[in-house]
gemmi code that builds the backbone of each chain (N, CA, C; Angstrom):
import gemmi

chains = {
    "A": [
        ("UNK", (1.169, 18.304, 0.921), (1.725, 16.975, 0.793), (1.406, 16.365, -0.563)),
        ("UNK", (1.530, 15.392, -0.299), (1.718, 14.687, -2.286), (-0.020, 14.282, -2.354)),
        ("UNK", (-0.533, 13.865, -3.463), (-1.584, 13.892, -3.615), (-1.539, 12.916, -4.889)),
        ("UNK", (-1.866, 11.670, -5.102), (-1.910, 10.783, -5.893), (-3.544, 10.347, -6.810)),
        ("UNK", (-3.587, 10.726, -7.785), (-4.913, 10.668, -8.287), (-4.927, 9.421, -9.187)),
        ("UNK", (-5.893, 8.346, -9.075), (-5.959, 7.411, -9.801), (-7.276, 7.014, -10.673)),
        ("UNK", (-7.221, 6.845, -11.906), (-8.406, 6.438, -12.354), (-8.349, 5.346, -13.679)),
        ("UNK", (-9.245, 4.882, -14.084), (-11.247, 4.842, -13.508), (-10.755, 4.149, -12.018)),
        ("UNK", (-12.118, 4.284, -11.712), (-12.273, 3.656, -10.478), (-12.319, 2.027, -10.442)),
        ("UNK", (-13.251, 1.815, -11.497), (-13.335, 0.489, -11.897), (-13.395, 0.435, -13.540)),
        ("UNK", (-12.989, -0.781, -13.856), (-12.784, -1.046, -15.466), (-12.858, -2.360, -15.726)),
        ("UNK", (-14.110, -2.721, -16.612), (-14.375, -3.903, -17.291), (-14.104, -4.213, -18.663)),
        ("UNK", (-13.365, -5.000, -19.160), (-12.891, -5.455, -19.928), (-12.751, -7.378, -20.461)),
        ("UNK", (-12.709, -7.244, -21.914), (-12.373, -8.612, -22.444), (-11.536, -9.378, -22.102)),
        ("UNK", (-11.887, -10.798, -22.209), (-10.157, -11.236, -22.133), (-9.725, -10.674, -23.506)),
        ("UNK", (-8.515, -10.654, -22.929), (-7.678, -10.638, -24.621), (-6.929, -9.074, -24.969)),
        ("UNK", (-8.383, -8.444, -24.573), (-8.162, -6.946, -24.623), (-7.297, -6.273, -23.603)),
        ("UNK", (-6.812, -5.671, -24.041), (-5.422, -4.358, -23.403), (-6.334, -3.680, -22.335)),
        ("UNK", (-5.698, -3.122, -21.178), (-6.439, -2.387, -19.932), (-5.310, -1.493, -19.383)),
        ("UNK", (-5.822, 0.206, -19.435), (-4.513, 0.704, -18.728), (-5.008, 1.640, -17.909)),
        ("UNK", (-4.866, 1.814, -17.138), (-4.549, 2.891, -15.712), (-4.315, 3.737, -15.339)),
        ("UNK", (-4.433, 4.718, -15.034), (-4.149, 5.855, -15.399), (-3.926, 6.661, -13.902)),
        ("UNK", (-2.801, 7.530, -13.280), (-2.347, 7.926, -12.182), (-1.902, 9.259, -12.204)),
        ("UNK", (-2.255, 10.603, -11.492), (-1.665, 11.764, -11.552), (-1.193, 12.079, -10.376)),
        ("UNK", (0.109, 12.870, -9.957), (0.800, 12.923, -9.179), (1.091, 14.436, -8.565)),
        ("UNK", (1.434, 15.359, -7.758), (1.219, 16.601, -7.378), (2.665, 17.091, -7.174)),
        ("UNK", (3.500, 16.507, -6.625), (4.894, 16.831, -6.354), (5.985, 16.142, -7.235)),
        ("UNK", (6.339, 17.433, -7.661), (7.388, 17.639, -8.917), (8.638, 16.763, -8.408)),
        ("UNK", (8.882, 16.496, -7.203), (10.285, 15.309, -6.263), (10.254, 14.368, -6.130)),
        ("UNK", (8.686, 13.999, -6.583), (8.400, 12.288, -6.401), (9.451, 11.506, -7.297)),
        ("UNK", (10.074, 10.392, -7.443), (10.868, 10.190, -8.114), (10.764, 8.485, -8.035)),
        ("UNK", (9.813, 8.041, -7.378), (9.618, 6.451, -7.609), (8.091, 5.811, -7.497)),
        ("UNK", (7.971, 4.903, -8.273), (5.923, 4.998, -8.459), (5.882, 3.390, -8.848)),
        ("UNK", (5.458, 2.968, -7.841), (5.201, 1.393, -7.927), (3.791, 1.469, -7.998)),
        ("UNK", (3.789, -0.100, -8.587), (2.083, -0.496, -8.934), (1.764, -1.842, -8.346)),
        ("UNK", (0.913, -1.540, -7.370), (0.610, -2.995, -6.592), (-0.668, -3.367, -7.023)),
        ("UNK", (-0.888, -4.872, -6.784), (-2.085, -5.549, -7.419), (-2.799, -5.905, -6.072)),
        ("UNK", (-3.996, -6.276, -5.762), (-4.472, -6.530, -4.774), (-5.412, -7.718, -5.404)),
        ("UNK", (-5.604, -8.949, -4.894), (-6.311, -9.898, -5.106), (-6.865, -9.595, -4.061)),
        ("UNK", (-8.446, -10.671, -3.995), (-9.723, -10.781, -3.325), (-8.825, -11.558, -1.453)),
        ("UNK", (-8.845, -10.710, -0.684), (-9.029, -11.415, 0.727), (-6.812, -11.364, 0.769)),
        ("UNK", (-6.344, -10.673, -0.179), (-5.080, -10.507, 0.209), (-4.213, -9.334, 0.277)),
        ("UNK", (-3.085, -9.090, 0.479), (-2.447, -8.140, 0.658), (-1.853, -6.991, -0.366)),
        ("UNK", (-1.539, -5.433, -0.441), (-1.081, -5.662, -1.886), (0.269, -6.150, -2.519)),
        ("UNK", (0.269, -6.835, -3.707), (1.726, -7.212, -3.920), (2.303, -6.505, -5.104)),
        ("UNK", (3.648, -5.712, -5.335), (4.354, -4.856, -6.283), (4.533, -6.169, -7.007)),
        ("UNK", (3.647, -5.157, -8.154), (4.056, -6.117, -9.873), (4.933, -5.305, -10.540)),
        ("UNK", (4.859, -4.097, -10.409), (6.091, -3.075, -11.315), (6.642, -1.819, -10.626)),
        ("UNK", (7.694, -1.363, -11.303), (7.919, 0.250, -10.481), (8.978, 0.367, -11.747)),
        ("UNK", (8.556, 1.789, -11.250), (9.304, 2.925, -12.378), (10.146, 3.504, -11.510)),
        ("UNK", (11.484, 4.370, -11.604), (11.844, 5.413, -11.547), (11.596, 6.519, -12.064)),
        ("UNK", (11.851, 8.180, -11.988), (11.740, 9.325, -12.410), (13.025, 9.184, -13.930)),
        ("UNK", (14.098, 8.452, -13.734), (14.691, 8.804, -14.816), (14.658, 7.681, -16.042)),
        ("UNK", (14.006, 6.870, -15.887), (13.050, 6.336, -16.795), (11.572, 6.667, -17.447)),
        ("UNK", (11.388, 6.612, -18.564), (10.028, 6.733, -19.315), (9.429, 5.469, -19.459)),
        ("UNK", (9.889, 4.603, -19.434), (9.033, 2.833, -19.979), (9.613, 1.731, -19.036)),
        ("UNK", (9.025, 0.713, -19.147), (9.081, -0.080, -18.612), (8.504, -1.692, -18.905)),
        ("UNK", (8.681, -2.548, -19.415), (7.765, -3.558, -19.267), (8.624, -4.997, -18.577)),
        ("UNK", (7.400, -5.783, -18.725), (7.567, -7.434, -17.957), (6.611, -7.792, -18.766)),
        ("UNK", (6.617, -8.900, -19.404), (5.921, -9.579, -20.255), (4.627, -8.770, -20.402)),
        ("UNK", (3.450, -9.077, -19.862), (2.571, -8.459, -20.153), (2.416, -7.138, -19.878)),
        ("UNK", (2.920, -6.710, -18.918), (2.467, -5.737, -18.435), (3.862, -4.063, -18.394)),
        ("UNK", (2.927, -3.089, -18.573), (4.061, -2.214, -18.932), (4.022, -0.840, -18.136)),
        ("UNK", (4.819, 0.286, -17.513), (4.150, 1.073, -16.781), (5.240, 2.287, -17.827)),
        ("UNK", (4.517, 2.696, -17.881), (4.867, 4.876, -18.773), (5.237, 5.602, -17.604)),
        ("UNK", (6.022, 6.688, -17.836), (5.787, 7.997, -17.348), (6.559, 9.162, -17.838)),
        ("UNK", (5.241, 9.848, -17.617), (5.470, 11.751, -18.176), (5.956, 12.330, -17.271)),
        ("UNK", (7.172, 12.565, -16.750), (7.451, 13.738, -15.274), (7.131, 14.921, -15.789)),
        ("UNK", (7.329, 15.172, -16.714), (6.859, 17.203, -17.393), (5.054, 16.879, -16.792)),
        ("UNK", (4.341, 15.838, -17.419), (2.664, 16.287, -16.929), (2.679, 15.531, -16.057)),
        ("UNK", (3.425, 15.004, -14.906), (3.084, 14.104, -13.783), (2.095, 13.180, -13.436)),
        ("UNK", (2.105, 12.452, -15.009), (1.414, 11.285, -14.280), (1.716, 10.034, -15.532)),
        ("UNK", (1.494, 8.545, -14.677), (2.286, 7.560, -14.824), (1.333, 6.344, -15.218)),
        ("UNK", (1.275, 5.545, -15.970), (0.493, 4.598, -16.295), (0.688, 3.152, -16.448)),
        ("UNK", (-0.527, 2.415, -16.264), (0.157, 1.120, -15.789), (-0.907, -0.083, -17.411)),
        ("UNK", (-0.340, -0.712, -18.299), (-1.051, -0.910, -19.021), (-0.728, -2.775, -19.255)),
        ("UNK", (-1.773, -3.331, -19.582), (-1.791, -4.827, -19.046), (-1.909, -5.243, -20.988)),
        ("UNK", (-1.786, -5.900, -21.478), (-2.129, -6.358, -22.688), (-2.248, -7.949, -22.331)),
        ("UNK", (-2.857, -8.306, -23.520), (-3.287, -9.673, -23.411), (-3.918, -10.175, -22.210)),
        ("UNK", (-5.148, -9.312, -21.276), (-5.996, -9.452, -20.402), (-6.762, -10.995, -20.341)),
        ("UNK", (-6.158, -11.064, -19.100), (-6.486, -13.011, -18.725), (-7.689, -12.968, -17.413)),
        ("UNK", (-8.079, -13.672, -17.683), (-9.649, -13.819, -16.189), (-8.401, -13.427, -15.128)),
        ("UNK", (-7.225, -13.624, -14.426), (-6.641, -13.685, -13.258), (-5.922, -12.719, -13.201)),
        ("UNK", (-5.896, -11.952, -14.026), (-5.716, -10.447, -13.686), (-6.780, -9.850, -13.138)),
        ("UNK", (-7.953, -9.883, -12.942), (-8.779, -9.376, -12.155), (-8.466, -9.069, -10.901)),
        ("UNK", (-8.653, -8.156, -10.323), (-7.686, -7.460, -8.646), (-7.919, -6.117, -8.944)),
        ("UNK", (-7.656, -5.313, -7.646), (-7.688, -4.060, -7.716), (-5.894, -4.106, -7.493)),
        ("UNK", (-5.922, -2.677, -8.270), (-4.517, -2.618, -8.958), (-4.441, -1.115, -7.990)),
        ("UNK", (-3.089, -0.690, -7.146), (-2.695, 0.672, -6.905), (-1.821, 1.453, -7.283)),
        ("UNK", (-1.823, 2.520, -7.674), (-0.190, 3.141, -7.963), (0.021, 3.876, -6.443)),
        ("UNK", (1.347, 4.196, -6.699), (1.421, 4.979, -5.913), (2.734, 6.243, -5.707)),
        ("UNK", (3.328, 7.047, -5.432), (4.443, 7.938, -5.800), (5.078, 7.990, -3.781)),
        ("UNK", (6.591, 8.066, -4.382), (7.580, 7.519, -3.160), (7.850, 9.715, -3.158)),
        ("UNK", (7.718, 9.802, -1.517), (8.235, 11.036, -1.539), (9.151, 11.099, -0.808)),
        ("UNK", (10.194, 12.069, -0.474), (10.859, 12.383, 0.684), (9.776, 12.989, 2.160)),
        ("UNK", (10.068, 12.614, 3.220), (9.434, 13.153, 4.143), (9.832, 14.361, 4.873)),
        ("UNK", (9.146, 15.315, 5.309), (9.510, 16.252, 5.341), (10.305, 16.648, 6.446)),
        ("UNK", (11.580, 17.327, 6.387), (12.365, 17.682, 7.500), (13.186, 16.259, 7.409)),
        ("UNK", (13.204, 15.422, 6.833), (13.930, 14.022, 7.277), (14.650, 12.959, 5.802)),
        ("UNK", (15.107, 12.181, 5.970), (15.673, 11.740, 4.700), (14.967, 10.028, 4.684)),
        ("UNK", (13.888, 10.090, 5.392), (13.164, 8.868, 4.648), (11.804, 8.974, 3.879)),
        ("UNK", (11.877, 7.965, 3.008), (10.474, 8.416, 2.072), (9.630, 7.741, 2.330)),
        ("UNK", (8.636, 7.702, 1.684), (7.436, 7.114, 2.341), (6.348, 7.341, 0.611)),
        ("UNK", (4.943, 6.034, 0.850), (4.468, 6.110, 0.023), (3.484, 6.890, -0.264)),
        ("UNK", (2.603, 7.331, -1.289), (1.282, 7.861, -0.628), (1.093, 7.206, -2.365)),
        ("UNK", (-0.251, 6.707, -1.665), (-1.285, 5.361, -3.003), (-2.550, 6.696, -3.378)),
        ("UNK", (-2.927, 6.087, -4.670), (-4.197, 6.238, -5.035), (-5.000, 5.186, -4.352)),
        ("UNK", (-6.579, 5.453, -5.100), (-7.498, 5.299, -4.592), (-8.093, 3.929, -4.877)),
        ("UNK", (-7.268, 2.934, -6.121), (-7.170, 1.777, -6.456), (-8.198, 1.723, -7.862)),
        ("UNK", (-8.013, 1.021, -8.580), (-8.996, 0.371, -10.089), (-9.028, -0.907, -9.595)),
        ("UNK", (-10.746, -1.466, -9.429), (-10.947, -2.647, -9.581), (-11.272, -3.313, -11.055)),
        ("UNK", (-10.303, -4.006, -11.752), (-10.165, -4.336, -12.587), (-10.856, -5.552, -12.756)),
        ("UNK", (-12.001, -6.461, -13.953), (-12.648, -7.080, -14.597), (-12.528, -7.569, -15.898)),
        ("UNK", (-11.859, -9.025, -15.728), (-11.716, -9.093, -16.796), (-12.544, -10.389, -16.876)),
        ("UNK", (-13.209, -10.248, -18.100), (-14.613, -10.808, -18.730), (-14.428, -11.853, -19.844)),
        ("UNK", (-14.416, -13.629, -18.979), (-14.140, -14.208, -19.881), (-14.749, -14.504, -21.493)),
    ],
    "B": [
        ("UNK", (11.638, -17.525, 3.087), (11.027, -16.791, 4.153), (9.177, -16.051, 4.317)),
        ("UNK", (8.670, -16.313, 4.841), (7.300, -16.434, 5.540), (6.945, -14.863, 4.823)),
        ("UNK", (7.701, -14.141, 4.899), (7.591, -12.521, 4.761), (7.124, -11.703, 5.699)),
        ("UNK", (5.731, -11.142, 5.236), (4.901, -10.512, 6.286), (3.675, -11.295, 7.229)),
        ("UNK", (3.485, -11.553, 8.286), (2.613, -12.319, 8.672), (1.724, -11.478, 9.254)),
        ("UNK", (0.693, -11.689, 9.326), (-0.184, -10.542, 10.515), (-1.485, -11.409, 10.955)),
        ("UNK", (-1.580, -11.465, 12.055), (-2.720, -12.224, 12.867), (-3.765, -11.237, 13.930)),
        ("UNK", (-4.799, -11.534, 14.219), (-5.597, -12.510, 13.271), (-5.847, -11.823, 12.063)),
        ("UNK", (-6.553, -13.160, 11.171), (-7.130, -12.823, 9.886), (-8.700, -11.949, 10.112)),
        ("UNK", (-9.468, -12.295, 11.413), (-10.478, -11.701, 11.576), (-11.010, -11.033, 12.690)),
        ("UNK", (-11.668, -10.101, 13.076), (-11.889, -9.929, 14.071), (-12.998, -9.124, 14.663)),
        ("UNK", (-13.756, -9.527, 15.383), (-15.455, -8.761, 16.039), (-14.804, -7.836, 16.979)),
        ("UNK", (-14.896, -6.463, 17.507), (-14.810, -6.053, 18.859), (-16.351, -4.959, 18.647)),
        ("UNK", (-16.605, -5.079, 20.281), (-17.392, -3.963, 20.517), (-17.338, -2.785, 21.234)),
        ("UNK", (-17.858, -1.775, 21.136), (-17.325, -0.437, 21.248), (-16.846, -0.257, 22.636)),
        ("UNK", (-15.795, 0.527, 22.798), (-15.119, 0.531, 23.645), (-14.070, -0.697, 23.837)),
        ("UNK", (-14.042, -1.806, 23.341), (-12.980, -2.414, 23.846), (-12.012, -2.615, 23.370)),
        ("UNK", (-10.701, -3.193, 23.735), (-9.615, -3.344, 23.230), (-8.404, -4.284, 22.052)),
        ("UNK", (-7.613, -4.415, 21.760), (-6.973, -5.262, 20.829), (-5.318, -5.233, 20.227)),
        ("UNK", (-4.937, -5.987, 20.114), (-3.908, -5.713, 19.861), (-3.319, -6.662, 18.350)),
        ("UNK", (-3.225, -5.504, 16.949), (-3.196, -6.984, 15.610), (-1.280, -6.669, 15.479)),
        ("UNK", (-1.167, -8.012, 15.464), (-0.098, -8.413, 15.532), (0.683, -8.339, 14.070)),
        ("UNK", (2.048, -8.141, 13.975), (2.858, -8.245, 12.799), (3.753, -8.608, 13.021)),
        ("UNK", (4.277, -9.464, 11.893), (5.854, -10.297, 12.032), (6.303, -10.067, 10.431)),
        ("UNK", (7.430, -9.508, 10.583), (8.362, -9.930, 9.147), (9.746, -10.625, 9.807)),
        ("UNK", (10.026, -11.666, 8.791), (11.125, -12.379, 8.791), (11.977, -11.588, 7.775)),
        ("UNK", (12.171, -10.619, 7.367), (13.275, -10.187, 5.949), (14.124, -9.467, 6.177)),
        ("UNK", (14.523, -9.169, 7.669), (15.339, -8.287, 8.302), (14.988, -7.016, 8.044)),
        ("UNK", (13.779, -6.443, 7.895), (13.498, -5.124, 7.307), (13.354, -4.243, 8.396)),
        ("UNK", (14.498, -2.857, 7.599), (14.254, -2.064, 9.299), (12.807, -1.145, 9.414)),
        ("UNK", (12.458, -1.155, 8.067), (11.161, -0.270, 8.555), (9.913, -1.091, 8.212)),
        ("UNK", (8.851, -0.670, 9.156), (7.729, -0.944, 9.286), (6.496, -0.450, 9.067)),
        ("UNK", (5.320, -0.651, 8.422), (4.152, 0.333, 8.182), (3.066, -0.392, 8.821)),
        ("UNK", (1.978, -0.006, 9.307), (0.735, -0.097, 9.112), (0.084, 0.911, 8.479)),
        ("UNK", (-1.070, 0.096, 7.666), (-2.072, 0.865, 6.881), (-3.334, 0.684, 7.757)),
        ("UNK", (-4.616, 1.330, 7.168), (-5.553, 1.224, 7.197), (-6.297, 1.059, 5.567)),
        ("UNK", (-7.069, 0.198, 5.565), (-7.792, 0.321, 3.846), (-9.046, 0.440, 3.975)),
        ("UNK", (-9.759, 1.409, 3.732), (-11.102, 2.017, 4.109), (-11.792, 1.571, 1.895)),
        ("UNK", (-13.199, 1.415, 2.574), (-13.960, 0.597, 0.713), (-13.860, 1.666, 0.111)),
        ("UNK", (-13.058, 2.150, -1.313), (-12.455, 2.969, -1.889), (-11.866, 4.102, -2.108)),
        ("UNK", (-10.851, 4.257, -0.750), (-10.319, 4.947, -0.171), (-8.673, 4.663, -0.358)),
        ("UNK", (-8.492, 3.229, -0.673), (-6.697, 3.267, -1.215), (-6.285, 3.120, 0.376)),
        ("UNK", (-4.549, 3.238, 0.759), (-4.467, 2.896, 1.971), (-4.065, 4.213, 2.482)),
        ("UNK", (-3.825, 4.179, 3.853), (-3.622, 5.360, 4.649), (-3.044, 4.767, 5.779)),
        ("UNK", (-1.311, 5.820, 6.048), (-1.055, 5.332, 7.071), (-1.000, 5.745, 8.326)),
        ("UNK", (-1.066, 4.820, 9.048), (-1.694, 4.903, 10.238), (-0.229, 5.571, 11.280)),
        ("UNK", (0.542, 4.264, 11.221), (2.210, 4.663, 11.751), (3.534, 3.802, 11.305)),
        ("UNK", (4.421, 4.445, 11.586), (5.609, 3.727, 10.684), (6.681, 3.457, 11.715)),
        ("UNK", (7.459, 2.756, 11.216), (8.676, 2.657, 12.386), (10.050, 2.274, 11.624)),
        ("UNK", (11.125, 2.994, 11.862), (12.694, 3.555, 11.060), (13.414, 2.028, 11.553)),
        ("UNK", (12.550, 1.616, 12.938), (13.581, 0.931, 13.499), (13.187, 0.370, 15.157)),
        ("UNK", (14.213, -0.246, 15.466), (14.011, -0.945, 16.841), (13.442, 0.278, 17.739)),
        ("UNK", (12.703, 0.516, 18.496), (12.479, 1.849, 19.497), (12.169, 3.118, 18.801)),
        ("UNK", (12.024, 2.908, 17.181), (11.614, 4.052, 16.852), (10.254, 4.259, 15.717)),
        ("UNK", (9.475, 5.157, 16.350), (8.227, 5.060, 15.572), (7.481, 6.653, 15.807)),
        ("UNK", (6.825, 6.755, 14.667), (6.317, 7.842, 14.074), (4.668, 7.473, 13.576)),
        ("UNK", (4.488, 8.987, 13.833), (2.708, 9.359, 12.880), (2.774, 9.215, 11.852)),
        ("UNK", (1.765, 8.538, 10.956), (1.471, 8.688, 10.196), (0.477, 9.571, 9.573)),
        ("UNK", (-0.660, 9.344, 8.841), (-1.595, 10.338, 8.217), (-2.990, 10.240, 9.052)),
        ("UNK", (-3.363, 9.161, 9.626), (-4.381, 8.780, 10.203), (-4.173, 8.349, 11.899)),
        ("UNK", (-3.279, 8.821, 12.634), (-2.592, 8.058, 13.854), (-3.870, 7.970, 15.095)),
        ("UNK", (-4.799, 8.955, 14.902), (-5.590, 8.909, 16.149), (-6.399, 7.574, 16.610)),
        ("UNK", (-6.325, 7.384, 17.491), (-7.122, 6.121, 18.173), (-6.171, 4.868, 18.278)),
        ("UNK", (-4.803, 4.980, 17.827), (-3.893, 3.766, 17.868), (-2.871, 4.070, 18.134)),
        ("UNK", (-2.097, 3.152, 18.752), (-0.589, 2.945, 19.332), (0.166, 1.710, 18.857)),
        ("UNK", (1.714, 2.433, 18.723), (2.615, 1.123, 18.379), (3.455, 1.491, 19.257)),
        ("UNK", (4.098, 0.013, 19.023), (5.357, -0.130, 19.600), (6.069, -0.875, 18.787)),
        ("UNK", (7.646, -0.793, 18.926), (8.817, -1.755, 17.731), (9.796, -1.944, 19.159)),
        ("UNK", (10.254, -3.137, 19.948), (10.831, -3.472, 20.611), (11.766, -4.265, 19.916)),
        ("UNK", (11.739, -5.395, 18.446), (12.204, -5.756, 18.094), (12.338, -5.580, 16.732)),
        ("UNK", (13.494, -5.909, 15.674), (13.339, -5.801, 14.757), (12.589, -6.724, 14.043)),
        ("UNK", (11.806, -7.645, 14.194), (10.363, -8.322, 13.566), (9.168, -7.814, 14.003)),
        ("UNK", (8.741, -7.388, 15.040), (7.366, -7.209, 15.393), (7.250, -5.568, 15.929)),
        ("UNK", (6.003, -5.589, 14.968), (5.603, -4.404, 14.937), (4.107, -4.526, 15.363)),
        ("UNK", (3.286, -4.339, 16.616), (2.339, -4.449, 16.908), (1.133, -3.082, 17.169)),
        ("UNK", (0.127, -3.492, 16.518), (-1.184, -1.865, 16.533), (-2.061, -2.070, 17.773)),
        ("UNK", (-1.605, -1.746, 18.519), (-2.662, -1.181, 19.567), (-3.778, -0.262, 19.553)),
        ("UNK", (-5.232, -1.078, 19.637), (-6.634, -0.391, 19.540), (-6.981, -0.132, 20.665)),
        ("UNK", (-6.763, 1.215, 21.753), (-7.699, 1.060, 23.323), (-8.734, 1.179, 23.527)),
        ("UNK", (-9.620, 1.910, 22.713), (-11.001, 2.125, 22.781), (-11.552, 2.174, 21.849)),
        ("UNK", (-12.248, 0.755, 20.453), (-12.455, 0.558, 19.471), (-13.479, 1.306, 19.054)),
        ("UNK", (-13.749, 1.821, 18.275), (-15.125, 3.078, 17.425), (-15.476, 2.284, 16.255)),
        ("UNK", (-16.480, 2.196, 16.324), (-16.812, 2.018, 14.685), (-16.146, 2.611, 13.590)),
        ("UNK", (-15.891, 3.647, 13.519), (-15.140, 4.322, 12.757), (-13.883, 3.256, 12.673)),
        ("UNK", (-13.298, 2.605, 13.244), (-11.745, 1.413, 13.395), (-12.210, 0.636, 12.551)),
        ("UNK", (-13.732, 0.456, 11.728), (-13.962, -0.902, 11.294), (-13.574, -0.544, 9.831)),
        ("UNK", (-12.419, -1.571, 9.176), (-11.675, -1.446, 7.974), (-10.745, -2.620, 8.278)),
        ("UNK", (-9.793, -2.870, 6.947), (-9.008, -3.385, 6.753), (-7.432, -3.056, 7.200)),
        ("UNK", (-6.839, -3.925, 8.250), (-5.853, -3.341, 8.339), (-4.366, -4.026, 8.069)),
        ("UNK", (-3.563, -3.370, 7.325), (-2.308, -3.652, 6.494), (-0.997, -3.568, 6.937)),
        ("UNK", (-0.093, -4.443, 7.457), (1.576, -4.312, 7.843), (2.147, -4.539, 6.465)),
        ("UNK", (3.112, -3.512, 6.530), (4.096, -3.941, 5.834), (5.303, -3.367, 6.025)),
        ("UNK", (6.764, -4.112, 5.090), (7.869, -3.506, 5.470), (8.604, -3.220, 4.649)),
        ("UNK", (9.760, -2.413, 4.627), (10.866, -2.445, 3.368), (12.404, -2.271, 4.234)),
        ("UNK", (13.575, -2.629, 3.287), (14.330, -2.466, 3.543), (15.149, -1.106, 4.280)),
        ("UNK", (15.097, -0.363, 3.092), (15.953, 0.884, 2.998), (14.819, 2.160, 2.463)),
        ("UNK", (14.367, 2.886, 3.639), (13.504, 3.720, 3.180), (14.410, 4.871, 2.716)),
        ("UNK", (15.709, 4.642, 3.110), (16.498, 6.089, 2.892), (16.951, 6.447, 1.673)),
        ("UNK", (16.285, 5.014, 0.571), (16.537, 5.271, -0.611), (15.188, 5.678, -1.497)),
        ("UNK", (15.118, 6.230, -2.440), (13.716, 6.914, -2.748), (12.808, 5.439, -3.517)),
        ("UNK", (13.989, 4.653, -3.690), (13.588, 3.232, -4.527), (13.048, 2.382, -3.984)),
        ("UNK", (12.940, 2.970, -2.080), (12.343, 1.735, -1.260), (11.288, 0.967, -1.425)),
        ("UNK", (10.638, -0.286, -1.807), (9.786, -1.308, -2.225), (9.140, -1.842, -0.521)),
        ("UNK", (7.893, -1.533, -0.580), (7.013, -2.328, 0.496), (6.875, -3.766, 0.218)),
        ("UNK", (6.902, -4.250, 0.984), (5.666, -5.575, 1.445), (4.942, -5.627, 2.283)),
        ("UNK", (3.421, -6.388, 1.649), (2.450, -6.084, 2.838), (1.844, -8.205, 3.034)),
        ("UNK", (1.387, -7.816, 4.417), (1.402, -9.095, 4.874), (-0.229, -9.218, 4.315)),
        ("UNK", (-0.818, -10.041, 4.283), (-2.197, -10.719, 3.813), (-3.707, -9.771, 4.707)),
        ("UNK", (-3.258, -8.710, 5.987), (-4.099, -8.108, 6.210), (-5.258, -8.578, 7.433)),
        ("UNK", (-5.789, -7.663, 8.282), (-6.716, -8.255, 9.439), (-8.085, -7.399, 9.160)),
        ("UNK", (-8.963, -8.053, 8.972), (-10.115, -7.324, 8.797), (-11.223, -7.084, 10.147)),
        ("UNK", (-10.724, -5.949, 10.401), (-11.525, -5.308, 11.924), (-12.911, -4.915, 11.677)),
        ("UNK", (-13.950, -5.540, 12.982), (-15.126, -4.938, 12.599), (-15.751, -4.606, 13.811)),
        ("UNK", (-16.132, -3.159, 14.007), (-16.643, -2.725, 15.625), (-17.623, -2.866, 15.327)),
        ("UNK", (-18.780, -3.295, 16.008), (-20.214, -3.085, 16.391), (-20.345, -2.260, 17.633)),
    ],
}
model = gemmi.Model(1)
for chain_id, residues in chains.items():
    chain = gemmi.Chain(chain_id)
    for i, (resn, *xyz) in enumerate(residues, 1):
        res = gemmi.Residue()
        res.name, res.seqid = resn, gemmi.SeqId(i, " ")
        for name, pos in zip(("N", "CA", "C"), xyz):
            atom = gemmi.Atom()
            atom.name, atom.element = name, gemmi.Element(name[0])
            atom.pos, atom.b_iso = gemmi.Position(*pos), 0.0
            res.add_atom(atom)
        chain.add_residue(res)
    model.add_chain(chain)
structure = gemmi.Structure()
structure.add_model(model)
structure.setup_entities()
């Protein structure tokens, strides 16, 4: 099955300073990779997503990459504000097997710190 | 619209007993998830549902039951709580899983704790 690798685990950083993310992926079919944020005591909420036939992506601050040749996808924040602090997830959309719905499978999350 | 709701926000059980955490989406979404979120473990799902009367295993299914009678509520049935149940647990829904582009939402989460 798919296997989603995410790292650092945790990452402290400046305000001000750039913070990026880093996600590796196992199945060559994955073809959609959202990035959810998780604040303290809430649910997670999608700040970005990529497709497979895209390489870039941004929204004001924040921007997500991806390599499909080395399978893996990155999520990078610039201009780091105290309220970006949250644990951040990626995650890769697969087909399920024998069936035509997909489904997610997440990494392991970055609790992100940002240090006024 | 309200989105994902899930009640309660908290909850004590002790071993062996029972529970039932509740989920509501208002977004007409035909599919349904619960997670589990274990302390740095990312989520894992528990079970999913395509639709009204229809529901499936997920990665973690043992010790819980659903049911989807309607298209808003999707409810997790705990019958015999373990410590091992004590984690965070996550509904959410999306539209169109049949597209590879399908986008979750997850409701604010119930934090289970067996003693």
């Amino acid at each position: 099955g798919e296997n989603v690798e995410q790292h650092p685990s945790t990452l402290s950083v400046q305000e001000g300073d750039s913070a990026v993310i880093k996600c590796t992926y196992s199945d060559s079919a994955s073809n959609y990779f959202p990035w959810y944020k998780q604040e303290l005591g809430k649910g997670p909420q999608l700040i970005i997503d990529i497709r497979s036939n895209v390489g870039e992506k941004k929204d004001q601050r924040i921007a997500v990459t991806l390599n499909k040749t080395a399978k893996h996808f990155s999520l990078h924040i610039t201009e780091t504000q105290p309220e970006d602090s949250a644990v951040y997830f990626c995650a890769a959309s697969i087909r399920l097997a024998g069936g035509s719905n997909y489904k997610l499978t997440f990494g392991k999350g970055t609790l992100l710190t940002v240090n006024p | 619209n309200a989105g994902v709701t899930q009640t309660p926000k908290f909850r004590i059980l002790k071993i062996g007993q029972s529970m039932t955490l509740q989920c509501t989406q208002d977004m007409n979404h035909n599919y349904m998830y619960w997670y589990r979120q274990d302390p740095g473990m990312g989520l894992k799902l528990i079970y999913y549902s395509v639709g009204a009367g229809i529901t499936d295993k997920g990665e973690v299914p043992n010790g819980y039951n659903v049911s989807r009678s309607t298209t808003e509520d999707f409810p997790l049935r705990l019958e015999l709580a373990a410590p091992s149940q004590t984690s965070v647990y996550f509904c959410a829904s999306s539209y169109d899983p049949w597209k590879s582009t399908d986008t979750q939402y997850f409701g604010p989460g119930t934090r289970l704790t067996v003693l």
